[in-house]
C-alpha positions as CSV (number, residue, x, y, z in Angstrom):
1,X,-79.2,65.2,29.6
2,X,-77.8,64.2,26.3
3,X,-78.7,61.1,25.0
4,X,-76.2,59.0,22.7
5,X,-78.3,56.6,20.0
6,X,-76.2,53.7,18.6
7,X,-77.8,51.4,15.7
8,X,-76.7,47.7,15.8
9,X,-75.8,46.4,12.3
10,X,-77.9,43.3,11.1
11,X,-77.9,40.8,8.6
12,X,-80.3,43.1,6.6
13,X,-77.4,45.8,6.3
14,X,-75.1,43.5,4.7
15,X,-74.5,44.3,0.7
16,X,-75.0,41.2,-1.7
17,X,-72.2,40.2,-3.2
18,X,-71.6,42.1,-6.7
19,X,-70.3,41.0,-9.4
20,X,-68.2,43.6,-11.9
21,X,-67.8,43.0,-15.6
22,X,-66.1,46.4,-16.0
23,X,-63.5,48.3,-14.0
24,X,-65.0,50.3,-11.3
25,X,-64.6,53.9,-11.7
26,X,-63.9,56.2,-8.4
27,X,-63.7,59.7,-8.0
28,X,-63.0,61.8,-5.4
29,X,-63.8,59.8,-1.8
30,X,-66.1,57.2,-3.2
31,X,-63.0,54.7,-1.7
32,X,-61.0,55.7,0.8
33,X,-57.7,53.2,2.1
34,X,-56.2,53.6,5.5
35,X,-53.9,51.2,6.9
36,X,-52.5,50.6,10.1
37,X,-49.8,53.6,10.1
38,X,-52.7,56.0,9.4
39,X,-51.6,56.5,6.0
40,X,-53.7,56.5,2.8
41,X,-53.0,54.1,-0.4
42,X,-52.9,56.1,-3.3
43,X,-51.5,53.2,-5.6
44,X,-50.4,49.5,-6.5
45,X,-47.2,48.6,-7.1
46,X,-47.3,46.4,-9.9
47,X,-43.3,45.5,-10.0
48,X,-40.8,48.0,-8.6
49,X,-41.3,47.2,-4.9
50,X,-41.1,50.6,-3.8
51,X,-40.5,51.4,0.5
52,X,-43.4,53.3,1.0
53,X,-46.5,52.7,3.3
54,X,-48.7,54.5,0.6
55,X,-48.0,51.4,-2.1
56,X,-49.6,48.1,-2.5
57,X,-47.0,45.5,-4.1
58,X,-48.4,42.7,-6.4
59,X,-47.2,39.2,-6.2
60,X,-45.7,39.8,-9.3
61,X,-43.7,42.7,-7.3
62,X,-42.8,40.5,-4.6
63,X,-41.6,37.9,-6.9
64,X,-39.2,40.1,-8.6
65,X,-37.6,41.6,-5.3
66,X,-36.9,38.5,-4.1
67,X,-34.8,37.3,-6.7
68,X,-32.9,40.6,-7.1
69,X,-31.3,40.1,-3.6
70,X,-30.0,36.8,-4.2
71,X,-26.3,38.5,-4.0
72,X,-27.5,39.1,0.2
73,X,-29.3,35.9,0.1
74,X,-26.1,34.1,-0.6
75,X,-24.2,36.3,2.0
76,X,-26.5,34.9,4.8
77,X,-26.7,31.7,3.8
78,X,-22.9,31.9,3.4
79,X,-22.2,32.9,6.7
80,X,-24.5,30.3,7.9
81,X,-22.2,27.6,6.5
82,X,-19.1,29.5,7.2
83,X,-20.2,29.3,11.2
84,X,-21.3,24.9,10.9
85,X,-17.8,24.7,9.8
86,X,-16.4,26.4,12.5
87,X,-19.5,24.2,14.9
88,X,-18.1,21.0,13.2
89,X,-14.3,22.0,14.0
90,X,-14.6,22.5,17.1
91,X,-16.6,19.7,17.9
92,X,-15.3,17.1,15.6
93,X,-18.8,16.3,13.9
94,X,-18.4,14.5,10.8
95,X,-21.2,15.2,7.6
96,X,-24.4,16.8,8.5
97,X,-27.4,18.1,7.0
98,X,-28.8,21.3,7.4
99,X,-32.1,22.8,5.8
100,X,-31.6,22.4,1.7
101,X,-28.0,21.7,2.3
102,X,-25.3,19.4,3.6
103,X,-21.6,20.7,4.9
104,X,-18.8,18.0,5.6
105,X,-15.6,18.9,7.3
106,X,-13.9,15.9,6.8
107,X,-13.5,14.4,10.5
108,X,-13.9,11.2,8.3
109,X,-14.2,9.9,5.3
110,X,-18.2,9.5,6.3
111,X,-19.2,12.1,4.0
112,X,-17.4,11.2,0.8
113,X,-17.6,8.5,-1.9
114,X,-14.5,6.9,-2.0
115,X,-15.7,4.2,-4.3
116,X,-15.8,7.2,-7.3
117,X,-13.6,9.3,-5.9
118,X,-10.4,9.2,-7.4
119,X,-6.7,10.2,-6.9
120,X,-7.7,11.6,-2.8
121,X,-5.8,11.3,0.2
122,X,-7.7,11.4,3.1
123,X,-5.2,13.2,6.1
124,X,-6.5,11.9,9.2
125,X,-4.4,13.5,11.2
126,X,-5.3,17.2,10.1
127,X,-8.9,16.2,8.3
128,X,-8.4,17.4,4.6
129,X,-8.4,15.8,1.5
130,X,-5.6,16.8,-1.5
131,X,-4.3,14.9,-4.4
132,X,-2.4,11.9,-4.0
133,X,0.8,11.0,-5.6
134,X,1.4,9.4,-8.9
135,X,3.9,6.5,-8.9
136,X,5.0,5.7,-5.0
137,X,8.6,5.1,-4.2
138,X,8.0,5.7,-0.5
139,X,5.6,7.1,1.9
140,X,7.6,6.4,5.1
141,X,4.4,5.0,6.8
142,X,7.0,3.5,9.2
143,X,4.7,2.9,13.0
144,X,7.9,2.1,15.3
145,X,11.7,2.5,15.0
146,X,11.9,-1.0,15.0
147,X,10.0,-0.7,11.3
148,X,11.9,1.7,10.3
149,X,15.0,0.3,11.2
150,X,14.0,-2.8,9.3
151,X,13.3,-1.0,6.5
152,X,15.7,1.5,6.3
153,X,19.2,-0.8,7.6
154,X,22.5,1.1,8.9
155,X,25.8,0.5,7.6
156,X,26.8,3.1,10.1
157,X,26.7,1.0,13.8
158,X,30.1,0.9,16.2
159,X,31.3,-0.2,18.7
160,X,32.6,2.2,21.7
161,X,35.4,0.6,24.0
162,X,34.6,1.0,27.6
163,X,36.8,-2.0,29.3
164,X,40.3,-2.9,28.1
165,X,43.4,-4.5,28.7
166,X,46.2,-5.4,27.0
167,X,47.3,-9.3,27.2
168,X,50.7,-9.1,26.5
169,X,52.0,-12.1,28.1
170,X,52.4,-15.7,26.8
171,X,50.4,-18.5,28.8
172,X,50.9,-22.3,28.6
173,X,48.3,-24.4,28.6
174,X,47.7,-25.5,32.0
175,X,44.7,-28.3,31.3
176,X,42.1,-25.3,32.0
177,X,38.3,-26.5,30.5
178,X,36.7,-23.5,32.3
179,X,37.4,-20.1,33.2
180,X,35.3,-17.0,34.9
181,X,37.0,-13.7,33.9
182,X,36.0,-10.6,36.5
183,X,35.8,-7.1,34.4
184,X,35.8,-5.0,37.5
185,X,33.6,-1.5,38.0
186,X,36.4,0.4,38.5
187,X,38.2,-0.9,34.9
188,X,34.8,0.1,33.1
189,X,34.0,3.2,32.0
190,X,30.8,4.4,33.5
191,X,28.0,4.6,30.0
192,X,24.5,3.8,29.6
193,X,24.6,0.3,27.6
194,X,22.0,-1.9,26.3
195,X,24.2,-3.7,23.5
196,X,27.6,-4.7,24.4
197,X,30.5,-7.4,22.7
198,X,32.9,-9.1,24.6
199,X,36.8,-9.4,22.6
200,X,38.9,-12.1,23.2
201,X,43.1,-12.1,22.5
202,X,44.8,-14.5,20.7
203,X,48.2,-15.2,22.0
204,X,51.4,-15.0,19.1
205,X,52.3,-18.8,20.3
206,X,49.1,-20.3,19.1
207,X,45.2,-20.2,18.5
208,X,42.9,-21.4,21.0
209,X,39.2,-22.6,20.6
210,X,35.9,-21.3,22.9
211,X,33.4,-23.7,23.4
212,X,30.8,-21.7,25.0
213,X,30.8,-18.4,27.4
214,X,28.3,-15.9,28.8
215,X,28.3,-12.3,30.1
216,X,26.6,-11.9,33.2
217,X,26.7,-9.5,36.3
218,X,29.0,-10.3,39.0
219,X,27.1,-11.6,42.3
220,X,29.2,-10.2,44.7
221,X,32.7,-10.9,45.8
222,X,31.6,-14.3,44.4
223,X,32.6,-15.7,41.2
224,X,29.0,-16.2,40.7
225,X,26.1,-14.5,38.4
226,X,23.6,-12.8,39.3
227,X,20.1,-14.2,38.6
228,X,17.8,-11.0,38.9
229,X,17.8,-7.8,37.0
230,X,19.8,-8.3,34.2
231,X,20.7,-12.1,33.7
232,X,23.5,-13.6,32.1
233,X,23.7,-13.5,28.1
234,X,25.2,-16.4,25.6
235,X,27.9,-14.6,23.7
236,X,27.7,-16.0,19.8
237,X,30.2,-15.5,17.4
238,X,28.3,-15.1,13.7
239,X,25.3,-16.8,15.0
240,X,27.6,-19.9,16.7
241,X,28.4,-20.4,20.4
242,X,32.3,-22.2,19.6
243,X,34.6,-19.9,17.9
244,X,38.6,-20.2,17.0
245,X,40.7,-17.3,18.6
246,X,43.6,-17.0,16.3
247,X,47.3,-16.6,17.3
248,X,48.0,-13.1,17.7
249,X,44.7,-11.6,16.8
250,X,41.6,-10.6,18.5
251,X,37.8,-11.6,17.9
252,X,35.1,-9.5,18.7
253,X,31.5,-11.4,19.7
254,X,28.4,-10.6,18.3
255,X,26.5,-8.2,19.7
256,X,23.7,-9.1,22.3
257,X,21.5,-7.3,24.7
258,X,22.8,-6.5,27.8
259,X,22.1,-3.6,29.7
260,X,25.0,-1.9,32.6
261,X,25.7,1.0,33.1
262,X,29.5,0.2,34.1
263,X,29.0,0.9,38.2
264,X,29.0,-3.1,38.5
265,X,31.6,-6.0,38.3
266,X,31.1,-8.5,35.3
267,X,32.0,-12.0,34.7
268,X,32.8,-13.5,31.5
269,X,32.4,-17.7,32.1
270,X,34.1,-19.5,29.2
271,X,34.1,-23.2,28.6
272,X,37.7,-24.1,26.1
273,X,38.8,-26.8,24.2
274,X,41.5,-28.1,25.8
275,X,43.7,-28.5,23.1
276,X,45.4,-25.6,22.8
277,X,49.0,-24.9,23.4
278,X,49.7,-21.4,24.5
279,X,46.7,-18.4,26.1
280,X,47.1,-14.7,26.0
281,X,47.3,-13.3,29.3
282,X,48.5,-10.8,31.9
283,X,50.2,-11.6,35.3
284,X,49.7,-8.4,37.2
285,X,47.1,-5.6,36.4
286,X,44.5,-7.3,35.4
287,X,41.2,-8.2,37.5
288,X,41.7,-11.5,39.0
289,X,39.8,-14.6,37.5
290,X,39.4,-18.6,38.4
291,X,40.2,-21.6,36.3
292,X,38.9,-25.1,36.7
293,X,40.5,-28.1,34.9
294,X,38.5,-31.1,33.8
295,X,35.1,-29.5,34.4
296,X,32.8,-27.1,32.1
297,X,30.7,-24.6,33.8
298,X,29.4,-21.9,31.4
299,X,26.3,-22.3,31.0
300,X,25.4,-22.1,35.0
301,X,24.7,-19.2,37.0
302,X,26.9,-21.0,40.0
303,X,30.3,-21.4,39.6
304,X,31.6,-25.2,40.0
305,X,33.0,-25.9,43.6
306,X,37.2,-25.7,43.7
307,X,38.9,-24.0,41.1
308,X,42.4,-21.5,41.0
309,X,41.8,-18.3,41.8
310,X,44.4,-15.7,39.8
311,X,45.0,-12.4,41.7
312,X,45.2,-9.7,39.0
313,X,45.8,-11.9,36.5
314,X,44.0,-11.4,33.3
315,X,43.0,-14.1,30.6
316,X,42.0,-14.3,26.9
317,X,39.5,-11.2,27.7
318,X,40.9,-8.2,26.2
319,X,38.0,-5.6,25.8
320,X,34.0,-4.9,26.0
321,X,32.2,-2.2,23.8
322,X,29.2,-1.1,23.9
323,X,27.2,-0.4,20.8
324,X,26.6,2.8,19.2
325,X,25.4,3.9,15.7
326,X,26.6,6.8,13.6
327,X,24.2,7.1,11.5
328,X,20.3,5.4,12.1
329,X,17.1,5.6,11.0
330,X,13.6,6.0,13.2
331,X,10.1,6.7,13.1
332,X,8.8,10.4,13.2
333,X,5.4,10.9,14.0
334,X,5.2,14.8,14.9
335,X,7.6,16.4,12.1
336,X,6.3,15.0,8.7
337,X,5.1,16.5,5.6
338,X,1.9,13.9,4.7
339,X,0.5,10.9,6.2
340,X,1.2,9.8,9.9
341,X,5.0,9.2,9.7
342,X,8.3,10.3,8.0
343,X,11.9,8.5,8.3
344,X,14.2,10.4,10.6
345,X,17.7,10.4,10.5
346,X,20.4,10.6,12.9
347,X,23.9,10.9,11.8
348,X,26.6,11.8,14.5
349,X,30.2,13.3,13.1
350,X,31.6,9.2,12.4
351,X,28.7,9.4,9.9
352,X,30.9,9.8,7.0
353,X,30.2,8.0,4.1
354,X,27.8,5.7,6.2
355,X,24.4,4.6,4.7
356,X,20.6,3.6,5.4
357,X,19.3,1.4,2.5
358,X,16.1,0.3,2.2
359,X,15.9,-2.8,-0.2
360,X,12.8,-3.2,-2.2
361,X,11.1,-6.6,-2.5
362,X,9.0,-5.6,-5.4
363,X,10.6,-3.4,-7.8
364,X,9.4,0.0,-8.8
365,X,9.0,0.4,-12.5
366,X,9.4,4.1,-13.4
367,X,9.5,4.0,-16.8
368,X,8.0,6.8,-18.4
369,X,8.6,9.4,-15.7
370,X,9.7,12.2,-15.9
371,X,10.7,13.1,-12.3
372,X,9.6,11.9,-8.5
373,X,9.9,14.1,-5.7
374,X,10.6,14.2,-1.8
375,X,9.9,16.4,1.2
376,X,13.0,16.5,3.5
377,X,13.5,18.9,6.6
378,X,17.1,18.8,8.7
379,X,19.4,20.6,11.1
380,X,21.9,21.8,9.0
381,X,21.9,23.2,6.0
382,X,23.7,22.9,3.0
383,X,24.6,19.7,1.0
384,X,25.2,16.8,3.4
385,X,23.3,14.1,2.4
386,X,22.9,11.9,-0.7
387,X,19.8,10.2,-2.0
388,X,20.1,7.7,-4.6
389,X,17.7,5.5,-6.4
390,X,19.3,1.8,-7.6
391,X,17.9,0.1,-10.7
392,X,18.0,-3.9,-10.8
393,X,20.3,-3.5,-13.9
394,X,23.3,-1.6,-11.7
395,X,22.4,2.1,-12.7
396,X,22.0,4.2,-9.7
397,X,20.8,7.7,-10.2
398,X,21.7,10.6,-7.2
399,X,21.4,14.0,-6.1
400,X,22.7,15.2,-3.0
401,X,20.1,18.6,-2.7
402,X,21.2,21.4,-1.0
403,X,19.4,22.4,2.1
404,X,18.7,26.0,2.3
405,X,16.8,26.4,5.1
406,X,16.8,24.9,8.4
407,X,14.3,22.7,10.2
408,X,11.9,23.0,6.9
409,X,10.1,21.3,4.5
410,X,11.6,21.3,1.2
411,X,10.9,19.8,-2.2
412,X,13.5,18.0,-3.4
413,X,13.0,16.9,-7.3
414,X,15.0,13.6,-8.6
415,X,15.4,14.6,-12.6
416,X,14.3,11.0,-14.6
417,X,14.3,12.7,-17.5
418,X,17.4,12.1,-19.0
419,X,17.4,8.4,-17.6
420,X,16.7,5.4,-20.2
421,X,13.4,3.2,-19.1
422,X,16.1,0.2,-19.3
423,X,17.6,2.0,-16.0
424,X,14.7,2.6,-14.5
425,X,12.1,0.3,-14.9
426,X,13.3,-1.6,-11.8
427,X,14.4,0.3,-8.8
428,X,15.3,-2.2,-6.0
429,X,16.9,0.1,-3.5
430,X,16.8,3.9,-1.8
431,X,20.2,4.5,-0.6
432,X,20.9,7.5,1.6
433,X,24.3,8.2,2.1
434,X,25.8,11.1,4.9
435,X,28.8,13.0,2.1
436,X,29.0,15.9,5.1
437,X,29.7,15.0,8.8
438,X,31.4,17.7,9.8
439,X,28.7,18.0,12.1
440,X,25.8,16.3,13.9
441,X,22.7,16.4,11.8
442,X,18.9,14.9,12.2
443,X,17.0,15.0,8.9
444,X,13.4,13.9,8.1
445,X,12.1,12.0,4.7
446,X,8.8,12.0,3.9
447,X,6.6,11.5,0.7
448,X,8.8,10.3,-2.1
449,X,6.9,10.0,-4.9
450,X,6.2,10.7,-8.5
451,X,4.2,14.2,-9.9
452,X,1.0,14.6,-8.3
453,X,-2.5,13.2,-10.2
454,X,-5.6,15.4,-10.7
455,X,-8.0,14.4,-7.4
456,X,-11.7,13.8,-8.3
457,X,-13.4,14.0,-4.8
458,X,-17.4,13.4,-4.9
459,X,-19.7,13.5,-1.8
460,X,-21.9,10.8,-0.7
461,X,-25.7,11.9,-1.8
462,X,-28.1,13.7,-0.3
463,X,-31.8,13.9,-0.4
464,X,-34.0,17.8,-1.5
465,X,-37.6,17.5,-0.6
466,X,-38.0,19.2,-4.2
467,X,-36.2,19.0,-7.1
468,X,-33.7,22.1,-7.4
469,X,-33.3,24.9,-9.3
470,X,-29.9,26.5,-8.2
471,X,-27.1,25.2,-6.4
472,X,-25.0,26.8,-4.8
473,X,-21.3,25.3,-3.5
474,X,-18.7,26.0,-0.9
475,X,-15.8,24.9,-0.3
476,X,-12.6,25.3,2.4
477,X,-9.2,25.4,-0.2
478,X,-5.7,25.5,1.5
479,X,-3.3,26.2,-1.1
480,X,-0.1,24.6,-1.1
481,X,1.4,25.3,-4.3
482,X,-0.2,29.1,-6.2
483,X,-3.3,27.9,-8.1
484,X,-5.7,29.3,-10.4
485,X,-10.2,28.7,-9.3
486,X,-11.5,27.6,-12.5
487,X,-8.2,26.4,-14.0
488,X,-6.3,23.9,-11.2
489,X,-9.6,23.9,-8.8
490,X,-12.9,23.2,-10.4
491,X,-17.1,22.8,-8.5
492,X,-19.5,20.7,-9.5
493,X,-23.0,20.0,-8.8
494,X,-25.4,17.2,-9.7
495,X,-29.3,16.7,-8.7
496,X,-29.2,13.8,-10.2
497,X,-27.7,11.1,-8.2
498,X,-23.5,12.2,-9.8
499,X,-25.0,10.6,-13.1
500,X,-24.6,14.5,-14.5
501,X,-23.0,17.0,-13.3
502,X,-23.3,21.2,-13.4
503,X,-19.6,23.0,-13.4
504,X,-19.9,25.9,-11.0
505,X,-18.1,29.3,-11.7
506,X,-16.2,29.7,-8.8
507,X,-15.1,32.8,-6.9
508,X,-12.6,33.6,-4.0
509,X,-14.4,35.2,-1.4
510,X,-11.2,35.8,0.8
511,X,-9.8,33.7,4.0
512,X,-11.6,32.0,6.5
513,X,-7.9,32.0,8.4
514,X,-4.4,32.6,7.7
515,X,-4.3,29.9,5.2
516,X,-7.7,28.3,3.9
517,X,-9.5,30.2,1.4
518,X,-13.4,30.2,0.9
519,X,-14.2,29.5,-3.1
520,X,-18.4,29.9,-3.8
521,X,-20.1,30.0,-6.8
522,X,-24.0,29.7,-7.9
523,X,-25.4,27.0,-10.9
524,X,-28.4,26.7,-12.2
525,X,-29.1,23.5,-12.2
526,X,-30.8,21.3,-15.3
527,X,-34.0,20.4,-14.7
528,X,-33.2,16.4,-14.7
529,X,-36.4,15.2,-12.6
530,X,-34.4,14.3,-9.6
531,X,-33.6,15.3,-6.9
532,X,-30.8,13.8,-5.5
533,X,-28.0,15.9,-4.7
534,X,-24.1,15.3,-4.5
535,X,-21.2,17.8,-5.2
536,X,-17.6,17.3,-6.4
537,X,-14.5,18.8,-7.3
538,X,-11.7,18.4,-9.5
539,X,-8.1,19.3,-9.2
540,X,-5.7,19.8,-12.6
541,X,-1.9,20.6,-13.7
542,X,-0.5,18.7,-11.0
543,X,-1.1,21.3,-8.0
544,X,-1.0,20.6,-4.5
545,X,-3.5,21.8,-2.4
546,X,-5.6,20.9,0.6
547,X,-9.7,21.0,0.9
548,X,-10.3,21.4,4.4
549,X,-14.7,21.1,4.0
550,X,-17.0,21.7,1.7
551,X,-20.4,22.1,1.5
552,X,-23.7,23.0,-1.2
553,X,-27.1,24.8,-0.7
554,X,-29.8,24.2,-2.7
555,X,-33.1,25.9,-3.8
């Protein structure tokens, strides 16, 4: 039977430490390495880093290794941002912090200092910062049509007949103080109406004066109004209830909100001045009214008790239109070029020679400039519409631009250049005028201004747990007009609280989609004792572009 001896080591086997004033000399297999993959060490590898299981790197090796793939360290950590934008996009997250960096896709203006920021407009709608416009004419920040209507006031509004008659016939006065005129359904010209005017005829023998009368809706076979729905409206005549009908003409009344959409009867109740002598009228063929002498009536829904009734006779009512305009302006809020709104415009073929001015309380100087600008987008192309600027001191400056593509955007420059400051230094009105309606045309206005100013944009801060040697900085560029990265587009970095900043040479790295561009770039970053960290950039030349995020690493 074999027998198997084993010694157990003790403390007495254990060598005392030794201490070597002079390299060690070995030869042959005095020392023998082994390490896990069963392979011997022949050497240390003092700085080359080699891949080999036989080698032994110094610190000194590692070190250097390290920072010679700082081209694949910036790919990573590139990529890492790249995908937190897309994180932030997609679910709206304003700035946010992530380990020795910050990234801030503009969902709000959280991230940025807008107190020493300059020249930036913030694009709530589409969450990207570009440079803001040098003097403002107008932005067309209009809410509501009823704004923009205000602002911007038609020359261009009509009047389309839907009831008339023609009162050819001489009438005596016969002591009448109050009449109720039926415009029948079937006399009216089915149309969807929310403004109308009522005319009244003057007869050729002699003028006659209205006191007071209203438009309502006929109750009925009665000569009563009706008192739900649409109620009865005071006709005005420039602001005044009385107004003189002269002999042989016609006056129109103001216009007043009524809405009919021509399938009902109508009543016109008028209270006269009974001094008159002779009243327009027809005998046959009209739509039958009621007169009452001695008694007024107008103003009530009921009509007084009694009275004449007139079959097919027609008085001192000779028409009712309903307004329309030819040309108007209204809020956009989906097609615009900047901002939340442009001015749209809707011309129809009367539009000719029809106008939207907008009169300015506060006059724009624009002295000393060169040119101002204008986005505009219509139906039709060519040269239709006119656009002129009107100085305090009479000069008005125009240029009717020529439309070359439909349905979009287009720059449209207003030369100043040749204009004296004395004609420009006060522009108190925008006139746009229709010179082409030969056929219908919508057109948008948006973002008339001067030459764009060089945007400084600078982040709010953000802490390192130790002060920084490199920087590195991202950001998401949309060009708008063809720019040049360390020309038009410049990156900064500061560890020190934006007291100094570090330019970064930037470099295109290609497109994160069809139209943003990723520009990086590394900076060494001077040693300043701080460690506070904020990035900024700065835009030259007057170039338009957009910066969609942005972000910095730091190490």
């Amino acid at each position: 039977m074999a027998v198997e001896w084993k010694r157990i080591l003790t403390t007495d086997d254990l060598h005392s430490a030794v201490t070597v004033s002079a390299p060690i000399s070995l030869s042959g297999q005095a020392l023998s390495l082994v390490n896990d993959a069963a392979a011997t060490i022949t050497e240390i590898d003092t700085g080359a880093l080699a891949n080999s299981d036989t080698v032994i790197p110094t610190s000194k090796a590692v070190t250097t290794a390290i920072a010679g793939s700082s081209g694949t360290d910036n790919v990573a950590r590139d990529n890492i941002v790249v995908l937190a934008w897309k994180l932030a996009i997609a679910e709206g997250l304003s700035v946010f912090n992530l380990e020795d960096g910050v990234i801030d896709e503009f969902e709000d203006e959280t991230g940025i200092d807008t107190g020493n920021s300059a020249n930036e407009s913030y694009n709530s709608t589409d969450d990207y910062y570009s440079p803001s416009s040098g003097a403002i004419v107008d932005l067309m920040e209009y809410a509501s049509d009823a704004t923009a209507q205000a602002a911007y006031v038609t020359n261009g509004a009509g009047g389309v007949t839907v009831y008339s008659k023609t009162l050819s016939e001489q009438g005596t006065a016969w002591g009448t103080n109050h009449l109720r005129q039926i415009l029948s359904a079937a006399n009216i010209t089915n149309a969807s109406m929310t403004k109308v005017r009522v005319q009244y005829k003057g007869d050729s023998g002699g003028s006659y004066v209205v006191d007071l009368s209203y438009l309502g809706r006929r109750d009925g076979s009665t000569y009563n109004m009706l008192t739900t729905g649409q109620t009865k409206v005071k006709l005005t005549f420039s602001g005044n209830d009385s107004v003189t009908v002269p002999a042989g003409g016609t006056v129109y009344s103001d216009w007043v909100d009524f809405a009919t959409d021509g399938t009902e009867d109508l009543l016109v109740s008028v209270d006269l001045n009974d001094t008159f002598a002779y009243i327009a009228k027809i005998s046959s063929g009209g739509d039958t009214n009621k007169f009452w002498s001695s008694t007024d009536g107008a103003a009530s829904n009921a009509a007084p008790g009694g009275g004449t009734e007139q079959a097919g006779y027609q008085n001192l009512v000779s028409g009712l239109q309903y307004e329309t305009n030819y040309l108007q302006s209204y809020s956009e809020s989906t097609i615009k070029s900047q901002g939340s709104y442009s001015l749209k415009g809707v011309a129809t073929t009367d539009a000719l020679n029809k106008t939207l001015t907008r009169t300015i309380s506060s006059p724009i100087d624009l002295s000393g400039v060169d040119s101002v600008f204008l986005d505009m987008y219509a139906l039709r192309t060519g040269s239709n519409i006119k656009i002129g600027l009107h100085d305090s001191g009479g000069t008005t400056t125009e240029i009717t631009p020529n439309i070359t593509d439909s349905n979009t955007w287009q720059e449209v420059e207003i030369d100043l250049s040749g204009v004296a400051d004395a004609n420009k230094d006060a522009i108190d009105s925008i006139i746009v005028t229709i010179v082409n309606a030969d056929a219908d045309n919508t057109f948008y206005i948006d973002n008339f201004s001067g030459p764009l100013e060089s945007m400084t944009l600078i982040s709010e801060s953000a802490e390192a747990e130790i002060e920084p040697t490199t920087g590195r900085f991202l950001a998401l560029v949309e060009p708008v007009d063809s720019i040049t990265i360390n020309t038009d587009i410049k990156g900064y970095i500061s560890n020190d609280d934006g007291s100094n900043f570090d330019e970064v040479t930037l470099t295109d790295e290609g497109y994160f989609d069809s139209t943003k561009k990723i520009l990086s770039g590394n900076v060494a970053l001077t040693d300043r004792s701080d460690k506070t960290m904020v990035q900024k950039i700065q835009t030259f030349n007057n170039k338009d572009l957009k910066v969609h995020a942005w972000g910095m690493l730091w190490k």
